[in-house]
C-alpha positions in Angstrom: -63.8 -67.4 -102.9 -63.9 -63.9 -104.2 -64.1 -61.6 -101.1 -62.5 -61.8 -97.5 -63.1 -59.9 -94.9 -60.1 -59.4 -92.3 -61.1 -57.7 -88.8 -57.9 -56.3 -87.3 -57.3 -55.2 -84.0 -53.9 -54.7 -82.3 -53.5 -57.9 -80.3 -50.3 -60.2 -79.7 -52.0 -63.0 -82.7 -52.3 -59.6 -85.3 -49.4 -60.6 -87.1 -50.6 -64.2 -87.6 -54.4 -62.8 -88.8 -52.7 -60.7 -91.3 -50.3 -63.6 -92.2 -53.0 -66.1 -92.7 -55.3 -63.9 -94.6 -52.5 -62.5 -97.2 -51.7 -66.1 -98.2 -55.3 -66.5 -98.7 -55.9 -63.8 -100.9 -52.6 -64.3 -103.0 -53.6 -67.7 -103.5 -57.4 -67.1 -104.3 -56.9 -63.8 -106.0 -59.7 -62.6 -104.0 -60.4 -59.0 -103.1 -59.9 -57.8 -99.2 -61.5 -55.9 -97.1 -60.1 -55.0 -93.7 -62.2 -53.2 -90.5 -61.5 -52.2 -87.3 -64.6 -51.4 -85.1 -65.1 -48.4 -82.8 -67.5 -49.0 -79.7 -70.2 -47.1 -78.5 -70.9 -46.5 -75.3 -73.8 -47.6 -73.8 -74.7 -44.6 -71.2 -72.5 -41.6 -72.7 -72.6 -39.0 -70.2 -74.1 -35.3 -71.7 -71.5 -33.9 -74.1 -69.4 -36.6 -74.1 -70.9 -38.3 -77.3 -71.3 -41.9 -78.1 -67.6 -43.3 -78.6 -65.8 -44.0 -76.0 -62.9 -40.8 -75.5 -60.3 -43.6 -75.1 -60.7 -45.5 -77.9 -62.5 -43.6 -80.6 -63.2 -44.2 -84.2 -60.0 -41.8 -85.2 -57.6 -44.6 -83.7 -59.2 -47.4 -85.6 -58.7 -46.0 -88.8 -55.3 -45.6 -87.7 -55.1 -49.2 -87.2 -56.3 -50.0 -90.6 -53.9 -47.4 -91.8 -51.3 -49.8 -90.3 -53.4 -52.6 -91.5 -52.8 -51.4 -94.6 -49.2 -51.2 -94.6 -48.7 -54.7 -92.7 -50.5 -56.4 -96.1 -48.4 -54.4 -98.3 -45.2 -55.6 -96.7 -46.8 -59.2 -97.8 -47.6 -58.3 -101.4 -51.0 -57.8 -100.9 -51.6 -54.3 -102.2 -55.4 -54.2 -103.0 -56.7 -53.4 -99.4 -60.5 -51.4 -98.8 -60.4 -50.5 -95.1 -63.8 -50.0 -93.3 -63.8 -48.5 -90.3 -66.7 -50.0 -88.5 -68.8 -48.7 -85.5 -70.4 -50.1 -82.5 -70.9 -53.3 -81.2 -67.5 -55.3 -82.4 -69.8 -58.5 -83.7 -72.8 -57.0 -85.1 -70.6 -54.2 -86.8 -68.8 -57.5 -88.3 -71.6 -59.4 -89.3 -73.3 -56.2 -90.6 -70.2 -55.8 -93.0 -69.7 -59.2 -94.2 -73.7 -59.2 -95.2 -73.4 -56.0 -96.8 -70.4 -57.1 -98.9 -71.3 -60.0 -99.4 -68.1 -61.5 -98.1 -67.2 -65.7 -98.5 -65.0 -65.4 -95.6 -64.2 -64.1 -92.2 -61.2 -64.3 -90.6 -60.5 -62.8 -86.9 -57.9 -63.9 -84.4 -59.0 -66.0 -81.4 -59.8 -64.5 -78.2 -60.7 -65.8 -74.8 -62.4 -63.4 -72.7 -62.5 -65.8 -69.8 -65.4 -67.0 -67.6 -66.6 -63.6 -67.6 -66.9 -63.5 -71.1 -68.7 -66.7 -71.4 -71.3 -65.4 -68.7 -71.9 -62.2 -70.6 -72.3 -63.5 -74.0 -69.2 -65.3 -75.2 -66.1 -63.3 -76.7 -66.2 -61.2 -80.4 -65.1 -64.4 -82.2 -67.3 -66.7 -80.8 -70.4 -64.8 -81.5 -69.5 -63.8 -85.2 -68.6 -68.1 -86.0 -72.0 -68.6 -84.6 -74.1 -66.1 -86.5 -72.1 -65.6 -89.1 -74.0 -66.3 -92.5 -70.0 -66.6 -94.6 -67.8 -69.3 -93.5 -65.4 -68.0 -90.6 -61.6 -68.4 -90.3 -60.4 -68.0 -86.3 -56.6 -67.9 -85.9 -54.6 -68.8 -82.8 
């Protein structure tokens, strides 16, 4: 396994994702790569832009910033960060192909029923599609 590809978001399993994935790459000596995806809105109104004001790309490169740091603390030191943009899973699976990643790994996440209905939550659709084995943590 020579490349893993971590997708962080600040969520209450974070600390476990980046737990998991440090001890992979310390024990695999394989090279990480961490992103953080910014949406796109769907209708953006005239001059306001694609992103979304509230949660634009700016604050998830903040987030790999602290990404960053959170790995270092665990001795992994060796971090590319890629700020990624638009939908979560496709932005994902984009990555990964381009990098030719071995492995995924993303925290689980349980959108509820309306989730299911609408197309299933961020992890579920990247373990389905995803062309590199995938690692979900709970």
């Amino acid at each position: 396994m020579k490349t893993i590809l971590v997708c962080y978001e600040e969520r209450p399993m974070t600390a476990r994702v980046v737990e998991r994935s440090a001890e992979l790459v310390k024990a695999l000596g394989a090279k990480l790569i961490v992103t953080s995806v910014a949406p796109v809105m769907g209708y953006a109104a005239r001059g306001v832009g694609p992103f979304d004001p509230t949660d634009p790309p700016a604050r998830h490169a903040e987030e790999l910033e602290d990404a960053a740091a959170r790995f270092a603390e665990l001795g992994v030191t060796d971090v590319e960060t890629v700020t990624g943009v638009g939908e979560a899973a496709g932005a994902i699976l984009d990555l990964a192909a381009e990098r030719a990643v071995d492995l995924i790994v993303l925290g689980a996440h349980d959108g509820g029923a309306i989730s299911r209905v609408i197309g299933g939550s961020v992890s579920d659709r990247v373990a389905h599609k995803a062309r590199a084995d995938v690692l979900i943590v709970h």
